[in-house]
Residue frames relative to the residue before (quaternion, step in Angstrom):
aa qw qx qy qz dx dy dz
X 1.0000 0.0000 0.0000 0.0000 0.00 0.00 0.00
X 0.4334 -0.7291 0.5152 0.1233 3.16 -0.80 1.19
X 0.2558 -0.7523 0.5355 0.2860 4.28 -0.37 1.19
X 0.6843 -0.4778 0.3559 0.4205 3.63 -1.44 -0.22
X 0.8420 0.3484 -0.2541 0.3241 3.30 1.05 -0.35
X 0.4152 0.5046 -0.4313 0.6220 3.15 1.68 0.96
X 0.6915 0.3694 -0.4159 0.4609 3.86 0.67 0.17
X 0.5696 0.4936 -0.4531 0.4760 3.35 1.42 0.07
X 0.5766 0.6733 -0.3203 0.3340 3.42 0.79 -0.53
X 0.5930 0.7434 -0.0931 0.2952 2.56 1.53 -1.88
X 0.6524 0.4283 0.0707 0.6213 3.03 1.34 -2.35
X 0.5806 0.5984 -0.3743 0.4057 4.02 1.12 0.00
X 0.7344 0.4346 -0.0250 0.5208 2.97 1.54 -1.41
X 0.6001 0.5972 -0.1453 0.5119 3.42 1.83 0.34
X 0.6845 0.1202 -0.1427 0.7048 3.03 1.41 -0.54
X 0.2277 -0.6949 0.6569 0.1836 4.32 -0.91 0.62
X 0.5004 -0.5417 0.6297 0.2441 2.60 -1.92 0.53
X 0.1846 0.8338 -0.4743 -0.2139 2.93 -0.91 0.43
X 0.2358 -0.8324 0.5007 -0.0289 3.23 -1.13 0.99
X 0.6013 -0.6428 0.4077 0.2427 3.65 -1.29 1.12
X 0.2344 -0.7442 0.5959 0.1900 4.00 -1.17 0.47
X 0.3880 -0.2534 -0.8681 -0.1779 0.80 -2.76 0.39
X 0.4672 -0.5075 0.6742 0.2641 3.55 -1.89 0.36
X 0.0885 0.8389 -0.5081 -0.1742 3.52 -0.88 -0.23
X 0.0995 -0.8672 0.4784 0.0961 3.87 0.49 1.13
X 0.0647 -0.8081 0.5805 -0.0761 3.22 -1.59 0.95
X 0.0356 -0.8719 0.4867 -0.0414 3.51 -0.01 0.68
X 0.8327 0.2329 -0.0791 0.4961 4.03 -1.30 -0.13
X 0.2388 0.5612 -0.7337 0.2996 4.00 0.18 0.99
X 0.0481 0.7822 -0.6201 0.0369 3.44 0.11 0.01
X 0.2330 -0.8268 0.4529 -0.2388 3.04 1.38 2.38
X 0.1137 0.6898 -0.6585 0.2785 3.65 -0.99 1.73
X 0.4619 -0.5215 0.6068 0.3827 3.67 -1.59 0.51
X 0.4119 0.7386 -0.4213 0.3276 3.34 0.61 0.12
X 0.7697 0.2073 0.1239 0.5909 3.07 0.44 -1.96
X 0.0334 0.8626 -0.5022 -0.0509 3.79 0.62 1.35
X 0.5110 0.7270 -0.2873 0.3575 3.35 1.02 -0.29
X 0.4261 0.5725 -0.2725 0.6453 3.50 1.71 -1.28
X 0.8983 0.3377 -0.1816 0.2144 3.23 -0.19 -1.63
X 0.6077 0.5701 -0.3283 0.4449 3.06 1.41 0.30
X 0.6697 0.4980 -0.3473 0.4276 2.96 1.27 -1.05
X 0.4954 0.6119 -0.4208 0.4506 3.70 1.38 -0.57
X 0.5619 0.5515 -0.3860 0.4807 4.05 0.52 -0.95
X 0.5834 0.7059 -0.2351 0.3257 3.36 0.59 -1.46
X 0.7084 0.6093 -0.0573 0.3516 2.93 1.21 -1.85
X 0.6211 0.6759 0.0287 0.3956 2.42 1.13 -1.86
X 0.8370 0.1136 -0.0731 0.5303 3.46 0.82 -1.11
X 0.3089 0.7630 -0.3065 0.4779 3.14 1.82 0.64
X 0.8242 -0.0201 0.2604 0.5025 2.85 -1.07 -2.04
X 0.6325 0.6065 -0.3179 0.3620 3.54 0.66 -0.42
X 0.7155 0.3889 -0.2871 0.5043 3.37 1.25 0.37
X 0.3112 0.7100 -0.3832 0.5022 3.05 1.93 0.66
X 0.7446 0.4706 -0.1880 0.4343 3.62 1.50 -1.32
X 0.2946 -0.6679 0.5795 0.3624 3.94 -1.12 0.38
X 0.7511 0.2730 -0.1963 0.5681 3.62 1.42 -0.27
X 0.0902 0.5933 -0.7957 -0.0820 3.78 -1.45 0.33
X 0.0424 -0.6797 0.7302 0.0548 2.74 -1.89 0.94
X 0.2583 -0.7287 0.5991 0.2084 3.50 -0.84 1.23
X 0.4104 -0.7275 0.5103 0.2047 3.75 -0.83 0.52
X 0.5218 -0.5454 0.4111 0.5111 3.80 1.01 -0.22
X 0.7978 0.1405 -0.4181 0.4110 3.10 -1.96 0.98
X 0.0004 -0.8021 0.5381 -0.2591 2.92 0.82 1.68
X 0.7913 0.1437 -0.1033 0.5852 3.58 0.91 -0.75
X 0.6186 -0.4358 0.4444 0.4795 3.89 -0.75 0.23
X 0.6617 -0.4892 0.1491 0.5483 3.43 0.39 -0.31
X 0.4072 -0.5721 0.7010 0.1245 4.04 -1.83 0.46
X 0.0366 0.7988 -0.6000 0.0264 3.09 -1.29 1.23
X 0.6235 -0.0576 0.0689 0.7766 3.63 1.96 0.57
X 0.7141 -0.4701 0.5187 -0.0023 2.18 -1.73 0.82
X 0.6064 0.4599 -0.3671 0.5348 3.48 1.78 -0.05
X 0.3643 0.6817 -0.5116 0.3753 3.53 1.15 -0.08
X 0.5588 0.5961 -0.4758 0.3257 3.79 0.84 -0.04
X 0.3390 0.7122 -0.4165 0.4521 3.51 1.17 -0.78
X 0.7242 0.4241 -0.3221 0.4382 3.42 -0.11 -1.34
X 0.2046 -0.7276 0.5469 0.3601 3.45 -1.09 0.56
X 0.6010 0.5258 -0.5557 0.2313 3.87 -0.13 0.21
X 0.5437 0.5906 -0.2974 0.5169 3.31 1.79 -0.08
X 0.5652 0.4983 -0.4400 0.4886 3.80 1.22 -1.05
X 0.5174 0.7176 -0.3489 0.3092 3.34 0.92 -1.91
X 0.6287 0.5565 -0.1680 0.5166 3.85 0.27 -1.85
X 0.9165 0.0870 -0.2722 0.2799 3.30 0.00 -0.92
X 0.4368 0.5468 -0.4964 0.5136 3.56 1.48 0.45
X 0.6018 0.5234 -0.3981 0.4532 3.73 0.45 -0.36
X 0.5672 0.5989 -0.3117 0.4715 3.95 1.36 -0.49
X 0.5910 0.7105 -0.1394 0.3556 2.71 1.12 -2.08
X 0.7302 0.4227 -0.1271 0.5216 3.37 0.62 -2.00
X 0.7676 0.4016 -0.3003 0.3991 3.50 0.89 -0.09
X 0.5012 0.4509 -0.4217 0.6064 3.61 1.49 0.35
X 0.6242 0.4557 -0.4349 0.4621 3.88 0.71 -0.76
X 0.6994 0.3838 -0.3965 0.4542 4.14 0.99 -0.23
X 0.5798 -0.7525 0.0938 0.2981 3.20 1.03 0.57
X 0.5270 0.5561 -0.3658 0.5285 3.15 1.01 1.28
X 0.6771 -0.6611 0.2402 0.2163 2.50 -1.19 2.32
X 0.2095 -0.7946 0.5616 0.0964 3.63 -1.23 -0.07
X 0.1751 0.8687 -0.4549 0.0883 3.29 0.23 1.20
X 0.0961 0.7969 -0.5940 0.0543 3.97 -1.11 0.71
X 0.4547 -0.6144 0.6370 0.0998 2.72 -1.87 1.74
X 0.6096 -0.4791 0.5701 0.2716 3.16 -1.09 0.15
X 0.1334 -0.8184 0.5504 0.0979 3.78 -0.91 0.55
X 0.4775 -0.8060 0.1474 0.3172 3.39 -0.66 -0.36
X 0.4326 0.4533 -0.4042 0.6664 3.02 2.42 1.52
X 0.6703 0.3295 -0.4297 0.5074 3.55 1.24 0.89
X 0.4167 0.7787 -0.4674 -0.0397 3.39 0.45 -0.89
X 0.6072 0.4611 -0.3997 0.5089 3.63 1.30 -0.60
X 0.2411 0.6539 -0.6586 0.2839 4.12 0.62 0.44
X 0.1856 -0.7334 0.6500 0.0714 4.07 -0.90 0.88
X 0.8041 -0.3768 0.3699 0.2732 2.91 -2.06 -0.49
X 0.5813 0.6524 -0.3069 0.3773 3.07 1.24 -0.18
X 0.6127 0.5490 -0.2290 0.5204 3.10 1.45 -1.27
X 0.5738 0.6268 -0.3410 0.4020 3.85 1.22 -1.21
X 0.6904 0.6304 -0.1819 0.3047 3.33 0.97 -1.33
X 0.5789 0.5632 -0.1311 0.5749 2.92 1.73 -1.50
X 0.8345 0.3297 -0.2050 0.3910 3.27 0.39 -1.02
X 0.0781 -0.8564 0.4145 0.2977 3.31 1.70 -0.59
X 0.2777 0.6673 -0.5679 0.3938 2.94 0.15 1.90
X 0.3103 -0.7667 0.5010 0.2548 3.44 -1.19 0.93
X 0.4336 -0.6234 0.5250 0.3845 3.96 -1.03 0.69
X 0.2362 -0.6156 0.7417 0.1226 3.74 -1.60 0.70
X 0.5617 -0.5322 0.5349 0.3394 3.53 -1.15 0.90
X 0.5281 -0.6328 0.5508 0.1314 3.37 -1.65 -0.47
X 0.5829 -0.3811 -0.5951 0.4010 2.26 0.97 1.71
X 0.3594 -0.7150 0.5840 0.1360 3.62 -0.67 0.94
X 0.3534 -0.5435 0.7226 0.2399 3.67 -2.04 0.48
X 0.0755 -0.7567 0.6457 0.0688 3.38 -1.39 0.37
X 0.2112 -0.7639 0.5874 0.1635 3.58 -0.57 1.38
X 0.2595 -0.5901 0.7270 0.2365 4.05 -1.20 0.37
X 0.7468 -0.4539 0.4253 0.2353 3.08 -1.66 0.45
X 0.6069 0.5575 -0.2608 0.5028 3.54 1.52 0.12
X 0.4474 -0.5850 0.5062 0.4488 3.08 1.30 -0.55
X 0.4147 0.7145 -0.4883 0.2813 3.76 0.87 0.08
X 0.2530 -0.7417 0.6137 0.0967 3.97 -0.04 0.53
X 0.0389 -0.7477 0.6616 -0.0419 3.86 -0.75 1.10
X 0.0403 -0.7064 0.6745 0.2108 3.86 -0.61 0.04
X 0.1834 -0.6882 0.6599 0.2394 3.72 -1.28 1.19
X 0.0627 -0.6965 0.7029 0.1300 2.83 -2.11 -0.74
X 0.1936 -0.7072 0.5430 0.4093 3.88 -0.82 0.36
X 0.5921 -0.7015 0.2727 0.2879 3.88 1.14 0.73
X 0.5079 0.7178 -0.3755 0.2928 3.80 1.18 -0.17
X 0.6090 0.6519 -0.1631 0.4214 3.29 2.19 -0.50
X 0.6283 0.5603 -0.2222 0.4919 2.66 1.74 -0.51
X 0.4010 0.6272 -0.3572 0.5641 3.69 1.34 -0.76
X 0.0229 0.7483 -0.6295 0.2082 4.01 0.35 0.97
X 0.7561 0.3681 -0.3364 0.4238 3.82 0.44 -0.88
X 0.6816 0.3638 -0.4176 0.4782 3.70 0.65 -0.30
X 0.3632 -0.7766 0.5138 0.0308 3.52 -0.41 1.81
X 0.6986 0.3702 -0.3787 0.4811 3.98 0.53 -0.29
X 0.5001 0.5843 -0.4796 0.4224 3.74 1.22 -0.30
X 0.7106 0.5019 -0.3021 0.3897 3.09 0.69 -1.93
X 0.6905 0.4165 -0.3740 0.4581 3.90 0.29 -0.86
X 0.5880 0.3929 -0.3909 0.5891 3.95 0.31 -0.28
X 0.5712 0.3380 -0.5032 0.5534 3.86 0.11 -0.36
X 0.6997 0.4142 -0.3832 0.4382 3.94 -0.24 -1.07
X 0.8297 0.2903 -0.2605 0.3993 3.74 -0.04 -0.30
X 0.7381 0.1754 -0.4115 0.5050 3.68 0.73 0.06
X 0.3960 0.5873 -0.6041 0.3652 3.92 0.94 0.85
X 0.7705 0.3680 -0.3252 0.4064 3.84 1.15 -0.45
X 0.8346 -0.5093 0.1090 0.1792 2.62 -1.81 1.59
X 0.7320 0.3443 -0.3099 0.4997 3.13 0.84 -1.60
X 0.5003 0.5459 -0.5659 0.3625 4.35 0.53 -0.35
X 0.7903 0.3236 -0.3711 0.3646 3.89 0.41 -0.95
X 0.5754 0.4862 -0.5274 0.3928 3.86 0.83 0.02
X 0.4849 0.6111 -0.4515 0.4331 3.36 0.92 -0.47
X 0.5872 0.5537 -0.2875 0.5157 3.78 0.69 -1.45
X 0.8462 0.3631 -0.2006 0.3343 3.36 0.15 -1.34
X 0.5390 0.6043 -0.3796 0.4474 3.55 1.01 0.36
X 0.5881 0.6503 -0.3396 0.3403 3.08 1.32 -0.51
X 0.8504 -0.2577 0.3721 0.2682 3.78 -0.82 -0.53
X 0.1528 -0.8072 0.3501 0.4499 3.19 0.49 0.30
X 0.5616 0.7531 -0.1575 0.3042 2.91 1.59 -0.94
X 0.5207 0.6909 -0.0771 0.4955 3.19 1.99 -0.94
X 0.7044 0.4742 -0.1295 0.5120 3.17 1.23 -1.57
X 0.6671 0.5054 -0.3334 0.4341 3.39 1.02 -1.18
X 0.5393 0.6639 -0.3812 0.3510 3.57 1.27 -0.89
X 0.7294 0.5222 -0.1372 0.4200 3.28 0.72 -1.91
X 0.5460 0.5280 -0.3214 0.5655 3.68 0.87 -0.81
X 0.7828 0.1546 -0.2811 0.5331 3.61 -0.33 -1.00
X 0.5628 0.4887 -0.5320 0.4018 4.02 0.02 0.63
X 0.6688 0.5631 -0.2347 0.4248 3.30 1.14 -0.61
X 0.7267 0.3264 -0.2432 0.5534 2.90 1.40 -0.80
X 0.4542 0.5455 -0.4957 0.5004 3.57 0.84 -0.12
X 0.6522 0.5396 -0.2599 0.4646 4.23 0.96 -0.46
X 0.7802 0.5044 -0.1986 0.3121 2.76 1.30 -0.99
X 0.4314 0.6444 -0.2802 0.5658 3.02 2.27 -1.11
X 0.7369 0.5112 -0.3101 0.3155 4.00 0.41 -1.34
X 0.6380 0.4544 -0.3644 0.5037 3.67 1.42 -1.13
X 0.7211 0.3988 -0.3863 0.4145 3.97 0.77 -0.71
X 0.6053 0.5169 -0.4293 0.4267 3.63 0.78 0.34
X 0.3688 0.7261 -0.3012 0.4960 3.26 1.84 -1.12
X 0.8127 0.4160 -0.1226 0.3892 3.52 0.04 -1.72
X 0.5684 0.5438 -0.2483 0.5653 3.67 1.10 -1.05
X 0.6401 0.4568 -0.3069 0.5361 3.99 0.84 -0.23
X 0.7105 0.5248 -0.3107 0.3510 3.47 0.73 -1.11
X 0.3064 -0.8447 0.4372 -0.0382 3.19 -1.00 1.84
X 0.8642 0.3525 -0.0537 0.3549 3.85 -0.13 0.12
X 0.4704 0.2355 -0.1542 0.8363 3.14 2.79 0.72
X 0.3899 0.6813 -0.6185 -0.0352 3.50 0.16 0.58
X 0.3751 0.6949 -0.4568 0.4096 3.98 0.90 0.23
X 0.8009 0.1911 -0.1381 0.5504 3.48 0.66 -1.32
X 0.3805 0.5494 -0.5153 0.5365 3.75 0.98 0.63
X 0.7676 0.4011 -0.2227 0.4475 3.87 0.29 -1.63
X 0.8765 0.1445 -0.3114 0.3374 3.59 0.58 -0.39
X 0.3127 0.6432 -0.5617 0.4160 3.68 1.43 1.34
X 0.6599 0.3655 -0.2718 0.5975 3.80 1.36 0.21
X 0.5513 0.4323 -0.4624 0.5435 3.98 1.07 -0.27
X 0.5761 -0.5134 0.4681 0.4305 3.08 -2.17 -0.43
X 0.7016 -0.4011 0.4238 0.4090 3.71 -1.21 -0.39
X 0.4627 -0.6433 0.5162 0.3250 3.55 -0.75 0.26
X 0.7127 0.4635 -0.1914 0.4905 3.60 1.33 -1.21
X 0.5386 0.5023 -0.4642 0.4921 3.74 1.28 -0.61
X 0.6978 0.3814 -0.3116 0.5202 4.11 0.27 -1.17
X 0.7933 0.3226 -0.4787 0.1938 3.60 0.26 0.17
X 0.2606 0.7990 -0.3297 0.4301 2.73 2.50 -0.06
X 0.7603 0.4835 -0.1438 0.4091 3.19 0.58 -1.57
X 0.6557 0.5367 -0.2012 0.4914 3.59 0.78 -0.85
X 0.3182 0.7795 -0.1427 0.5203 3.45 1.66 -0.46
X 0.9070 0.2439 0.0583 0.3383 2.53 -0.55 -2.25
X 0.6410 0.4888 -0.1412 0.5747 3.29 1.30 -1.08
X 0.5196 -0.6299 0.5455 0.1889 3.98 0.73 0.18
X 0.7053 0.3792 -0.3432 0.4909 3.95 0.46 -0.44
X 0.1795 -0.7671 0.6022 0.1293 3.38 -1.87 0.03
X 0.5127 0.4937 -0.3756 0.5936 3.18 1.22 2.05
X 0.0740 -0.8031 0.5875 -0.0658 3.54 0.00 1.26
X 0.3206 -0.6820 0.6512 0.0895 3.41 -1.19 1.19
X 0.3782 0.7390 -0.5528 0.0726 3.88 -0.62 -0.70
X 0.1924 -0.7585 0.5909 0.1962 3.43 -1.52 0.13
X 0.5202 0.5922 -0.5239 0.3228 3.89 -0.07 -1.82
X 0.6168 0.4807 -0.5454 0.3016 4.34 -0.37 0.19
X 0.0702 -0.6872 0.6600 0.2953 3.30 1.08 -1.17
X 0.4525 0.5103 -0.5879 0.4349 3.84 0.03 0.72
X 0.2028 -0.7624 0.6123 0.0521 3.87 -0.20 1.09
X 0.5009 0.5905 -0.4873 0.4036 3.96 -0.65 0.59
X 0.5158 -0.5369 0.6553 0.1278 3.02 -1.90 0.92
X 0.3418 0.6440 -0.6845 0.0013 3.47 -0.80 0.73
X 0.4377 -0.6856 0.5754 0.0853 3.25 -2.24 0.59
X 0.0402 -0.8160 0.5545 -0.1582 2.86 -0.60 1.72
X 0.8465 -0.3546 0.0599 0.3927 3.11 -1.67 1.29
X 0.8079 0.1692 -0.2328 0.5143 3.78 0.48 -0.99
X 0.7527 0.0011 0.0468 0.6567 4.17 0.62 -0.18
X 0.5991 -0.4916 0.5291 0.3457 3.32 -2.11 -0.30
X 0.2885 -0.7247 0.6241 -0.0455 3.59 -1.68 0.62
X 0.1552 0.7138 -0.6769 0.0902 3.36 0.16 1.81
X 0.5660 -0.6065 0.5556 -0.0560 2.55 -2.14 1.37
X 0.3383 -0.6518 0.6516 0.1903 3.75 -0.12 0.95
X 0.3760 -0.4879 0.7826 0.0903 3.12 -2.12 1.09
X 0.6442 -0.5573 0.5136 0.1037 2.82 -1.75 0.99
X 0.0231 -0.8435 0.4608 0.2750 3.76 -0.74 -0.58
X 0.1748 0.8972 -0.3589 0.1888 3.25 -1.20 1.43
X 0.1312 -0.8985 0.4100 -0.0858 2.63 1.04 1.80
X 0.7198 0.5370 -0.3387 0.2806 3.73 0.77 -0.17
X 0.5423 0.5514 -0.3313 0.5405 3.73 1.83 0.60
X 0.7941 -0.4692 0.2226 0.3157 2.91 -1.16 0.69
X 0.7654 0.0747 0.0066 0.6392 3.41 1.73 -0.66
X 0.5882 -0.7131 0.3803 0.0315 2.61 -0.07 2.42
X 0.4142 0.6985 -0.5834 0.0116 3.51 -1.28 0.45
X 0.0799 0.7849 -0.5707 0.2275 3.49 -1.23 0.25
X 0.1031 0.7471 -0.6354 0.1658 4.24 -0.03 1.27
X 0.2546 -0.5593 0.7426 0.2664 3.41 -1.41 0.27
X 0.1826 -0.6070 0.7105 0.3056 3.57 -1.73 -0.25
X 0.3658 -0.8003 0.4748 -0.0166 3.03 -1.34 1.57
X 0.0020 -0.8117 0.5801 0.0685 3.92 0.02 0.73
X 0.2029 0.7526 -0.6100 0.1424 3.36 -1.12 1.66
X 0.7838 -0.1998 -0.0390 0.5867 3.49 -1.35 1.47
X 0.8080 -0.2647 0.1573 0.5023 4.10 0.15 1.84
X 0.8023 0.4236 -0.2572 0.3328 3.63 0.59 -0.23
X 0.0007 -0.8373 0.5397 0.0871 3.71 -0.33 1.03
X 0.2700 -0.7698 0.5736 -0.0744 3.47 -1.23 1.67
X 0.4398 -0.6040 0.5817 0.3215 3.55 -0.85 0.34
X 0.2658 0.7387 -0.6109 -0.1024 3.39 -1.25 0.01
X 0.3600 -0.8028 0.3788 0.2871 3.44 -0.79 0.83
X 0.5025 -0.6105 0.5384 0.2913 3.48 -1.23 0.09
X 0.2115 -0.7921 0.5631 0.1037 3.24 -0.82 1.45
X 0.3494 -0.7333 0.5720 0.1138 3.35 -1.62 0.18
């Protein structure tokens, strides 16, 4: 028997989006008042290059992390999404996947931001007929078993209403503990001497999940981000670029979009 969220997949990877160039994909800003610097250089973007594109697509961990749809209140969150907004009203499209420090982002925020939501993982046709399969990539990461089971239980429905009843205050707690856990296990790992192969790929994706996917999805071009590990690599059925994080607020600045024009996809960085 086939569950509901393998027949959505199923029916994701069956019908494409399809969507006009240049494309411009972006993934992991994992965007806080924290980290104003990020958030500027993203604005920047925004009223920049980003109006060069007929499409953006944000790959997930768009925001450090979303616990409701009241996070709008906040104004660096309203801010964000009028700054989206002002970019769909200049005509260019606005698309977003879900990540895996937003994924409970709703309709409310979509509205605001007037952006449409893309399944997990989704095909994207270009105006060529070029076929792209995305992902925000945390699905793929198959070998690190306690992710995968914590991904499988707060992806279902009735666990996040349960979440969402809570406090907002509550939620915001839990979220930034998690990530304060989450920051300690990826420093943890970055220390760990004398396995660094099976250290690097208990945080990458699987070779067999992306060829699974590539497969399934008919195309031979994976998009994806959540690794922060920027780079083109070529695997057995097609190639697999990796989104770059963004982080303009360390000592050594970074942050690229990937750019899809007439069949050709280029890096380009974001300046500041």
């Amino acid at each position: 028997m086939i569950d509901a969220a393998h027949a959505s997949q199923a029916s994701a990877l069956k019908t494409p989006v399809r969507v006009s160039g240049p494309v411009f994909f972006i993934s992991d800003l994992h965007l806080t008042a924290s980290m104003p610097a990020t958030a500027a250089a993203f604005e920047r973007f925004l009223r920049t290059r980003a109006r060069e594109a007929r499409t953006l697509v944000i790959l997930g961990d768009f925001f450090e992390y979303w616990v409701g749809d009241e996070e709008l209140a906040d104004p660096f969150h309203q801010h964000i999404a009028n700054l989206l907004a002002e970019v769909a009203a200049g005509g260019t499209r606005v698309l977003f996947m879900h990540g895996n420090r937003d994924f409970l982002l709703g309709k409310r925020f979509l509205k605001a931001a007037h952006a449409t939501l893309l399944p997990d993982p989704t095909v994207l046709e270009a105006d060529d007929g070029q076929r792209i399969v995305l992902a925000h990539g945390d699905a793929l990461c198959t070998r690190d078993t306690a992710y995968m089971r914590f991904r499988h239980w707060t992806r279902k429905r009735w666990v996040q209403r349960i979440f969402l009843t809570m406090p907002l205050r509550w939620r915001l707690k839990i979220a930034q503990k998690m990530r304060a856990e989450s920051e300690a296990g990826r420093a943890m790992s970055a220390n760990v001497a004398g396995e660094p192969r099976a250290a690097a790929m208990m945080g990458d994706v699987a070779p067999e999940a992306v060829d699974a996917l590539l497969k399934a999805s008919n195309t031979s071009t994976l998009i994806h981000g959540h690794t922060h590990r920027p780079q083109l690599h070529h695997e057995r059925r097609g190639s697999r670029w990796v989104l770059s994080d963004w982080d303009f607020d360390q000592a050594q600045p970074r942050g690229s979009f990937l750019k899809l024009q007439d069949g050709a996809l280029t890096v380009e960085q974001v300046t500041t």
